[in-house]
ZAVEXFI-968976 format. One line per 5 residues: number of its first residue (from 1); for each residue x, y negated, z of C-alpha. Coordinates in steps of 0.05 Angstrom, whole numbers, padded with zeros to 5 digits. Last residue first. Layout:
// residues N
NUM	X/Y/Z | ... .
// end
This chain:
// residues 277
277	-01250/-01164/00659 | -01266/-01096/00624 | -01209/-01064/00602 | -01182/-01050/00535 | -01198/-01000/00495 .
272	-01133/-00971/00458 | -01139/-00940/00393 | -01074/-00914/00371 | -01067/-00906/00303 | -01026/-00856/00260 .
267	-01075/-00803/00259 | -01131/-00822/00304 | -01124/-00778/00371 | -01072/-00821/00413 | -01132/-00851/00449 .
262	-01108/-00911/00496 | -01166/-00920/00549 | -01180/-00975/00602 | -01129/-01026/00577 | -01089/-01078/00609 .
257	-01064/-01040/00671 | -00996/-01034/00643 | -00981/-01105/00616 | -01001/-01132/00547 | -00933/-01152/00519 .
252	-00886/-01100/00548 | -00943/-01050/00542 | -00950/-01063/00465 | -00873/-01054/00451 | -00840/-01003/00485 .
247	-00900/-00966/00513 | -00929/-00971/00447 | -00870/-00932/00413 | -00880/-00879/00462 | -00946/-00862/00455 .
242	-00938/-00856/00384 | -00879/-00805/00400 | -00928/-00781/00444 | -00971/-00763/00394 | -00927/-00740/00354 .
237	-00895/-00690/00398 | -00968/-00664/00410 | -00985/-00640/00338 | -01045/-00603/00374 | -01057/-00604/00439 .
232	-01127/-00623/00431 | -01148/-00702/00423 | -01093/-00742/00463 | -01136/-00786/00508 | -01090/-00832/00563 .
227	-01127/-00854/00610 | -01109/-00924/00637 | -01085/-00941/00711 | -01020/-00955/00701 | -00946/-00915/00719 .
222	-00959/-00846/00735 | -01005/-00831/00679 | -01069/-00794/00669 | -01065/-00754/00616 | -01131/-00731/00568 .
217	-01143/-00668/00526 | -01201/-00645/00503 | -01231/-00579/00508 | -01309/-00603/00512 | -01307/-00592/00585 .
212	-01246/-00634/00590 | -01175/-00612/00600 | -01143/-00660/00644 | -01063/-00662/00651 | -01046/-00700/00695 .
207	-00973/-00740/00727 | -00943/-00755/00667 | -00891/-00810/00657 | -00835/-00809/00702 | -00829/-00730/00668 .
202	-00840/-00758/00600 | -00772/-00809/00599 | -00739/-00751/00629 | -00754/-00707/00580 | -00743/-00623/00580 .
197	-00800/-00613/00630 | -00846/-00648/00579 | -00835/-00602/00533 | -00841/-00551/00571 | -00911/-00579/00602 .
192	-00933/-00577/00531 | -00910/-00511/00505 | -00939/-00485/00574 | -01006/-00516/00566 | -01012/-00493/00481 .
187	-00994/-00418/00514 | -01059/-00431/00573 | -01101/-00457/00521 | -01088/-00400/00468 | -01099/-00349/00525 .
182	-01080/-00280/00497 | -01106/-00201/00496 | -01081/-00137/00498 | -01071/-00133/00570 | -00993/-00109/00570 .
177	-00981/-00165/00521 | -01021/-00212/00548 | -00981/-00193/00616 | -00917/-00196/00595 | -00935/-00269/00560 .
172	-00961/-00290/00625 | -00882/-00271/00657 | -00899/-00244/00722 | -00878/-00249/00795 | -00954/-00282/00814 .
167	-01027/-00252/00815 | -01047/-00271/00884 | -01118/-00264/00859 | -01129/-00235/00790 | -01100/-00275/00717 .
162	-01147/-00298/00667 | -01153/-00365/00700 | -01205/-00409/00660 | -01182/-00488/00654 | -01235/-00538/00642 .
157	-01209/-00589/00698 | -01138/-00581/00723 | -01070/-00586/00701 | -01017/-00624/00756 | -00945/-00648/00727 .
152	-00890/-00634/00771 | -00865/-00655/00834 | -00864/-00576/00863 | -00897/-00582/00932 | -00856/-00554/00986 .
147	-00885/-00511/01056 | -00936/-00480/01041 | -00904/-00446/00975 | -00949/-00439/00912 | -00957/-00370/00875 .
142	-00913/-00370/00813 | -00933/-00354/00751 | -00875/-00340/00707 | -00873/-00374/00640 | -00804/-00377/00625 .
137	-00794/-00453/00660 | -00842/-00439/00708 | -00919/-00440/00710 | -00944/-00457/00781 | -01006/-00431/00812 .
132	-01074/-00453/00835 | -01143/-00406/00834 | -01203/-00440/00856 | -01245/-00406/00790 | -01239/-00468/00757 .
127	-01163/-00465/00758 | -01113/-00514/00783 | -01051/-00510/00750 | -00977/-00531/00775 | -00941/-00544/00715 .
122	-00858/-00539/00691 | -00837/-00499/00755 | -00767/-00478/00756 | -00750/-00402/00787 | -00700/-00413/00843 .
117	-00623/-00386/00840 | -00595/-00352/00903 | -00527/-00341/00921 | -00517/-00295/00982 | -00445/-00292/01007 .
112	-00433/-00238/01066 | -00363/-00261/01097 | -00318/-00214/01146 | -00254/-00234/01114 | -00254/-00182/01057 .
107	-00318/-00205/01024 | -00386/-00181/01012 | -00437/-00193/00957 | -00500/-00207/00939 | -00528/-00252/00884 .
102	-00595/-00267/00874 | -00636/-00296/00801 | -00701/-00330/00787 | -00732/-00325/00861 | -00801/-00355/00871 .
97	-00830/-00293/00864 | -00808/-00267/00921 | -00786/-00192/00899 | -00715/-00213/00873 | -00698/-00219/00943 .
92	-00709/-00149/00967 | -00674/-00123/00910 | -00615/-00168/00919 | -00609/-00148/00984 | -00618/-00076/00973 .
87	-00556/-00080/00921 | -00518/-00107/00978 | -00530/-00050/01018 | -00471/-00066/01065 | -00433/00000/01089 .
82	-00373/-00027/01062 | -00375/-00097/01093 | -00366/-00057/01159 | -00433/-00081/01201 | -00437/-00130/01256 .
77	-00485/-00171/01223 | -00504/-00139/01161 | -00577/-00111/01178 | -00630/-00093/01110 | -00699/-00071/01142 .
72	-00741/-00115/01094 | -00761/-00165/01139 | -00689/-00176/01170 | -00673/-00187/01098 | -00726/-00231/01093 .
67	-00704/-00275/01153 | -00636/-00285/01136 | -00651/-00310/01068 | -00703/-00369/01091 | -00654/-00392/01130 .
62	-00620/-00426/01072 | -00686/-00447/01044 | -00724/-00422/00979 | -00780/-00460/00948 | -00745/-00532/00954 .
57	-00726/-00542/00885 | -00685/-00601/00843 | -00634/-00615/00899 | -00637/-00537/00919 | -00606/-00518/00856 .
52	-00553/-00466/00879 | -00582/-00447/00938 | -00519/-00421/00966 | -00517/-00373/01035 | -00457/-00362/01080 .
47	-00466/-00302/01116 | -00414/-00285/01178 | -00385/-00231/01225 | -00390/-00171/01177 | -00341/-00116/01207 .
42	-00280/-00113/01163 | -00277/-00031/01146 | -00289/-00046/01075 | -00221/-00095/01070 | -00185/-00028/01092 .
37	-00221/00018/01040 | -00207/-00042/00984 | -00130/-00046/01006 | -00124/00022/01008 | -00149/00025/00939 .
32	-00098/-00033/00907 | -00037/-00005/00938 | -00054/00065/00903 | -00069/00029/00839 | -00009/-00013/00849 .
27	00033/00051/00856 | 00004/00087/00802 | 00017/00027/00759 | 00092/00023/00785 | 00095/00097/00764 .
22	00065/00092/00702 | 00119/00036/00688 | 00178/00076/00713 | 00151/00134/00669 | 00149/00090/00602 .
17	00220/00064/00620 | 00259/00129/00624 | 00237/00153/00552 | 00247/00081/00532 | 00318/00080/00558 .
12	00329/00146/00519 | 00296/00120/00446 | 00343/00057/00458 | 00404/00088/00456 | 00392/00136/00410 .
7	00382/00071/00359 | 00444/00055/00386 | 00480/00112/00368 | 00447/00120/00304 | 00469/00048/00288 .
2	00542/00071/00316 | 00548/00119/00262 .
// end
């Protein structure tokens, strides 16, 4: 008898528990939302902006942000944090092509925070046609900024643009695919650069990529005065994996500027020429 007491017990204090907690929820909700409707009436007083990888990049500057929202018709100072189009913002930045990723977003004290993340070049190319972009990290072309240069490998020589003037804000694999058509040379020259890109040992090594008239390959170095002649882009990570073993034990012996030519092209040879004295 007293178990079914109990038990009753406990079924009553849970009937007046579960409307205390909905209640206390309510409550907090309500507590919650006039917080949020008071924080939205904070006039904007401040921006604090975050390049979040400006020691790698210099495309995008701090004040750079102000300035292309004032462009684009989008005002904060001054304004609740409410009314703040922050979505617009973000819009408006993720138009410059040089712009992987924006953040906007407004906080109770007054602050607009803008974090920005920059697209990472992997090649700058210079085209026969007089056409020069970068190729990022996903393959975006990106149009080149006045005021930075990218220290990344340079491609020039027998290299055919397929893309129109101030093409740039697109992947070049969204655009074969839209265009029905590819550029082996251009996909072997991102694969390459990428790899690259991902090496630090490479990236203090190449400074040129020259595609000859005949569709070789050849690297010019930053450290020496040699060309380096690779054959086609084919089986490249062996290649420099050749290369690599030389520079560790031929170069240390022989000196950098030793040889004219070192052709990575003969199987598991490299033929080096050496200079003329």
């Amino acid at each position: 008898m007293a178990l079914i007491q109990n038990s009753k017990f406990r079924i009553q204090n849970l009937y007046v528990a579960v409307p205390l907690v909905a209640v206390a929820v309510a409550g907090l909700a309500a507590t919650m939302l006039y917080a949020r409707r008071q924080a939205e009436k904070v006039l904007c007083a401040n921006i604090r902006v975050v390049i979040v990888d400006s020691s790698l990049n210099r495309f995008v500057r701090k004040e750079d942000i102000p300035a292309i929202f004032r462009r684009s018709g989008l005002s904060y100072f001054g304004k609740r944090v409410g009314e703040i189009s922050t979505m617009e913002m973000e819009r408006a930045l993720m138009k410059r092509s040089l712009i992987r990723h924006a953040e906007v977003y407004a906080t109770s004290d007054g602050t607009l925070h803008v974090n920005v993340e920059q697209r990472k070049p992997i090649v700058r190319v210079y085209a026969q046609n007089g056409q020069n972009f970068y190729i990022d990290s996903e393959g975006f072309i990106i149009q080149p900024y006045s005021g930075y240069t990218s220290n990344v490998p340079i491609a020039s020589g027998n290299i055919k643009s397929p893309f129109g003037s101030g093409f740039t804000g697109k992947s070049m694999f969204t655009f074969f695919e839209e265009k029905k058509k590819s550029d082996t040379l251009l996909c072997q020259l991102y694969n390459f650069a990428s790899y690259i890109g991902k090496s630090s040992f490479w990236q203090a090594q190449v400074e040129q990529i020259y595609l000859t008239a005949q569709g070789k390959v050849e690297l010019v170095p930053r450290v020496g005065a040699q060309i380096i002649r690779m054959g086609t882009f084919d089986n490249f990570e062996y290649k420099l994996h050749k290369l690599e073993v030389m520079y560790e034990k031929g170069m240390a012996r022989s000196g950098w500027n030793a040889y004219e030519t070192v052709d990575l092209s003969f199987g598991k040879q490299v033929v080096c020429k050496r200079r003329s004295t």
